[in-house]
PyMOL CGO cylinders between C-alpha atoms (Angstrom):
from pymol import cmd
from pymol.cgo import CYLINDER

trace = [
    CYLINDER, 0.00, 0.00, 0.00, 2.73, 2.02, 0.94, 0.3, 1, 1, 1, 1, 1, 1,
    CYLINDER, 2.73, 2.02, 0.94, 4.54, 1.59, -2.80, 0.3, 1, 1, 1, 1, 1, 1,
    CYLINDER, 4.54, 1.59, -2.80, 1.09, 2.69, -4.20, 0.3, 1, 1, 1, 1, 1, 1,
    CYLINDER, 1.09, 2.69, -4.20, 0.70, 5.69, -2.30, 0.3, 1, 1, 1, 1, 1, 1,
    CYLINDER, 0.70, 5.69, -2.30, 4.14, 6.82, -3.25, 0.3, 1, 1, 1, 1, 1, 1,
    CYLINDER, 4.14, 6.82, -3.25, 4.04, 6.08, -7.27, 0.3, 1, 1, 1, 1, 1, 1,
    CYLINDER, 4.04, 6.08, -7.27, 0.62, 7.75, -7.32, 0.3, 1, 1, 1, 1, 1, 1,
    CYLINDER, 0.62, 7.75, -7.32, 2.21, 10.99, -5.61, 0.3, 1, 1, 1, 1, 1, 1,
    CYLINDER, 2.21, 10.99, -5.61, 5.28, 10.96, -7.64, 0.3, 1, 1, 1, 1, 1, 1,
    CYLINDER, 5.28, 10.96, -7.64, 3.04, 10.50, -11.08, 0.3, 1, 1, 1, 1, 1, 1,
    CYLINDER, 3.04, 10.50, -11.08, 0.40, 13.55, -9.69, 0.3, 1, 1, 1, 1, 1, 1,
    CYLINDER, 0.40, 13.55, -9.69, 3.88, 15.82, -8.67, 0.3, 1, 1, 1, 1, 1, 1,
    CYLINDER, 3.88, 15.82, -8.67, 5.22, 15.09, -12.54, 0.3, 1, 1, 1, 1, 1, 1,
    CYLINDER, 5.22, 15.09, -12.54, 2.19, 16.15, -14.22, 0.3, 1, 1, 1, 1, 1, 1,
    CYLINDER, 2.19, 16.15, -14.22, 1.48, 19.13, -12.46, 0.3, 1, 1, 1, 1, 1, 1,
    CYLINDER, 1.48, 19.13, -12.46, 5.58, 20.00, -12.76, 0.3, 1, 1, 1, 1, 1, 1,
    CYLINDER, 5.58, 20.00, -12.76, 3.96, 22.43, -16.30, 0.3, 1, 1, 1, 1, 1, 1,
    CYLINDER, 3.96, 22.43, -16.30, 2.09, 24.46, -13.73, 0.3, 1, 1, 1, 1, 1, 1,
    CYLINDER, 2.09, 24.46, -13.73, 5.09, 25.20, -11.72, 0.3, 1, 1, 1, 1, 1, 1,
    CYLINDER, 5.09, 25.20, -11.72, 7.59, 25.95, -14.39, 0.3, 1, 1, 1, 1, 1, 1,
    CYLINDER, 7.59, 25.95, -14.39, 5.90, 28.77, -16.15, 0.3, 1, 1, 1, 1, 1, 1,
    CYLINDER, 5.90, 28.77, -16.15, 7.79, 32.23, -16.31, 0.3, 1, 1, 1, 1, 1, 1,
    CYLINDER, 7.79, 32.23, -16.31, 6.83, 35.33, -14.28, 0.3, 1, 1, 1, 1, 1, 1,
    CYLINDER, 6.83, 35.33, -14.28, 6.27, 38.33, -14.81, 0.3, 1, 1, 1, 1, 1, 1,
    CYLINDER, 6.27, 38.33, -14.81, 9.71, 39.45, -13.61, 0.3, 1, 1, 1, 1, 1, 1,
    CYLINDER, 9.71, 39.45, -13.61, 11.76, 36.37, -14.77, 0.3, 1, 1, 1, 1, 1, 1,
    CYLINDER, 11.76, 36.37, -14.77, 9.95, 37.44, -18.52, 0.3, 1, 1, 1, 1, 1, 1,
    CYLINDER, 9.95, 37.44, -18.52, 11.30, 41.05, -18.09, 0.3, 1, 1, 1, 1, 1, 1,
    CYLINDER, 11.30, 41.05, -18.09, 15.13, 40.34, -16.86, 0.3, 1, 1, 1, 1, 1, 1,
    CYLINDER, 15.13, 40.34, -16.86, 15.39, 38.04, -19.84, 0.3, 1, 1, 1, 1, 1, 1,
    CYLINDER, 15.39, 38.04, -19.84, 14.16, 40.48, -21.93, 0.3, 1, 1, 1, 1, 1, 1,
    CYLINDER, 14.16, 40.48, -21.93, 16.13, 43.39, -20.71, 0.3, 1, 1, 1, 1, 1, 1,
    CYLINDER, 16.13, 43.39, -20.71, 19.19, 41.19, -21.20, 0.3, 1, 1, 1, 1, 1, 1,
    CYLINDER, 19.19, 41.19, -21.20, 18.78, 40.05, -24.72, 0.3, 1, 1, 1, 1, 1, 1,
    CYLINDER, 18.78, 40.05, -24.72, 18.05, 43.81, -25.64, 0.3, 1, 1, 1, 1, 1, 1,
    CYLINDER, 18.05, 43.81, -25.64, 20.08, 45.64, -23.46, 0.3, 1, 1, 1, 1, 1, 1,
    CYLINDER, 20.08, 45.64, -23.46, 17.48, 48.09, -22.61, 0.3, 1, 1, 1, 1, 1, 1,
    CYLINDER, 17.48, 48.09, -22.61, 15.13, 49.55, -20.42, 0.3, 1, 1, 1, 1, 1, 1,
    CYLINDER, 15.13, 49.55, -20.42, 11.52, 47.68, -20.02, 0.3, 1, 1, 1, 1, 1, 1,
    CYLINDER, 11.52, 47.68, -20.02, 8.62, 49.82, -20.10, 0.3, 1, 1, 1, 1, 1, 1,
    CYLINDER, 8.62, 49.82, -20.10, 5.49, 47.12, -19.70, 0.3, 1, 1, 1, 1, 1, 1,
    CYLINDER, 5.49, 47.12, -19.70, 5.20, 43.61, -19.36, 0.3, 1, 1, 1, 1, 1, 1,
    CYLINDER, 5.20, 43.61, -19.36, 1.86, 41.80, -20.33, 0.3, 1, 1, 1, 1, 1, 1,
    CYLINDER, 1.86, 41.80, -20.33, -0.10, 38.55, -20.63, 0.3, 1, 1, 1, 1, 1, 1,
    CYLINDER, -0.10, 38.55, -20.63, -0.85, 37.66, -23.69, 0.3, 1, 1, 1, 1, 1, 1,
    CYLINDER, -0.85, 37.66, -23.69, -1.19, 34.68, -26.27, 0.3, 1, 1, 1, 1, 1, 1,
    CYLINDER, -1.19, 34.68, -26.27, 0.92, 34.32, -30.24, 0.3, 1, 1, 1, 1, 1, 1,
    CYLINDER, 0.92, 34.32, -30.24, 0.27, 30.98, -32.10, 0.3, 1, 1, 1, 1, 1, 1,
    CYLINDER, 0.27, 30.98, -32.10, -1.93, 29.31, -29.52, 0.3, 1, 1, 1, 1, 1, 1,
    CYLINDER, -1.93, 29.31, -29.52, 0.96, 30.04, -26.84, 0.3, 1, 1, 1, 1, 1, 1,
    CYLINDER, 0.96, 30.04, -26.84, 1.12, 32.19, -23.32, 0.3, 1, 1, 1, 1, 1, 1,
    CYLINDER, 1.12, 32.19, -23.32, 3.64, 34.89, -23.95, 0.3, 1, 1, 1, 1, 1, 1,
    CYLINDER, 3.64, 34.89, -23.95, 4.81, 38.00, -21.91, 0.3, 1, 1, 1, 1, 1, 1,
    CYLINDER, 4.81, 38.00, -21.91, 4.71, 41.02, -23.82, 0.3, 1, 1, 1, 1, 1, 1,
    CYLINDER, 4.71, 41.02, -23.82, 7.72, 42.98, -23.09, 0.3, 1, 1, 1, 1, 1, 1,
    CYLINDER, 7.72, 42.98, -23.09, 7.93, 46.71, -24.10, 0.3, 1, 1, 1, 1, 1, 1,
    CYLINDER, 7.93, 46.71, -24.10, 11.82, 47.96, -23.88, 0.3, 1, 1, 1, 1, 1, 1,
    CYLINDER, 11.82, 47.96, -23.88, 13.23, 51.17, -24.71, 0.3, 1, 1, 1, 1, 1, 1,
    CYLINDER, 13.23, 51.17, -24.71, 16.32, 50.01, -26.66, 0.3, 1, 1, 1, 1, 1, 1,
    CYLINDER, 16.32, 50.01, -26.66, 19.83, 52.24, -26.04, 0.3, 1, 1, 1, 1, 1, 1,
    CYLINDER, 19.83, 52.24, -26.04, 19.60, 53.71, -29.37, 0.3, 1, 1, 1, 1, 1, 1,
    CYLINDER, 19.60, 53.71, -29.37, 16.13, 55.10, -28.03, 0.3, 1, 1, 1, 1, 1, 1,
    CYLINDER, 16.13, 55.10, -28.03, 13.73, 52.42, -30.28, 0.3, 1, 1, 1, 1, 1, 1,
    CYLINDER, 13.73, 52.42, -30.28, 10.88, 50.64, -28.72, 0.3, 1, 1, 1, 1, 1, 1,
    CYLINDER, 10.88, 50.64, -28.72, 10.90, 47.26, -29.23, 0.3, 1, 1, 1, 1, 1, 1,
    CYLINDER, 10.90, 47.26, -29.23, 8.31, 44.62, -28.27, 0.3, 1, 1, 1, 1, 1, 1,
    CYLINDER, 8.31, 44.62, -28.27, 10.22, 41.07, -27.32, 0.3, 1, 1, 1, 1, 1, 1,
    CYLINDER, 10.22, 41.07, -27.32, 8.06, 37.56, -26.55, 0.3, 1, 1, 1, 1, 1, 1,
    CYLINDER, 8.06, 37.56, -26.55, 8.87, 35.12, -24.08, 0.3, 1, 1, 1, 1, 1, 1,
    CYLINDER, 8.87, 35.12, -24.08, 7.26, 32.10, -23.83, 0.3, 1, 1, 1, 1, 1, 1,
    CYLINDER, 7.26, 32.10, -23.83, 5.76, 31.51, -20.52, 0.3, 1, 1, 1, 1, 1, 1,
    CYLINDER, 5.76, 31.51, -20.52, 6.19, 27.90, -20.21, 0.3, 1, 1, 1, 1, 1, 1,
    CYLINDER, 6.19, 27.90, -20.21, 9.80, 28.10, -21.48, 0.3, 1, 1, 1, 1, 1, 1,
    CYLINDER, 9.80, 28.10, -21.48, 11.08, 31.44, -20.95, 0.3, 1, 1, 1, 1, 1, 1,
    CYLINDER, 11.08, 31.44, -20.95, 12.79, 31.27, -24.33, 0.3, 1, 1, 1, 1, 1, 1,
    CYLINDER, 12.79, 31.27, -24.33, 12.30, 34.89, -26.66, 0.3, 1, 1, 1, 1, 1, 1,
    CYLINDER, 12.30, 34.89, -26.66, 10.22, 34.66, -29.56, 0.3, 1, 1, 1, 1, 1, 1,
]
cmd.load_cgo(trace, "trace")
């Protein structure tokens, strides 16, 4: 009984592991203030090709607003 309760818990803790490993809000703007080297303006929810993505506003250096993507469950830029 004991083996059962334990491979049932570790099977329910691996499936939910998606639901812990998305990106937040501030994770989604320091990776995009890195891979622009600028300033972030707004960050916001929102969803490209069936995906959750931040939307992350920067103010470049050379003073050009840029929007840069990061995949929520990945935290990769788009």
């Amino acid at each position: 009984m004991k083996f059962l309760t334990a491979l049932t818990t570790a099977l329910l803790m691996t499936l939910t592991l998606p639901a812990w490993a998305d990106v937040s809000r501030d994770d989604a703007a320091a990776t995009a203030q890195r891979s622009s080297g600028g300033r972030v303006l707004a960050v916001d929810r929102a969803e490209q090709g069936g995906r959750a993505v931040w939307r992350v506003k920067v103010l470049t250096p050379r003073g050009e607003v840029r929007v840069i993507l990061v995949d929520v469950a990945s935290g990769r830029t788009m």
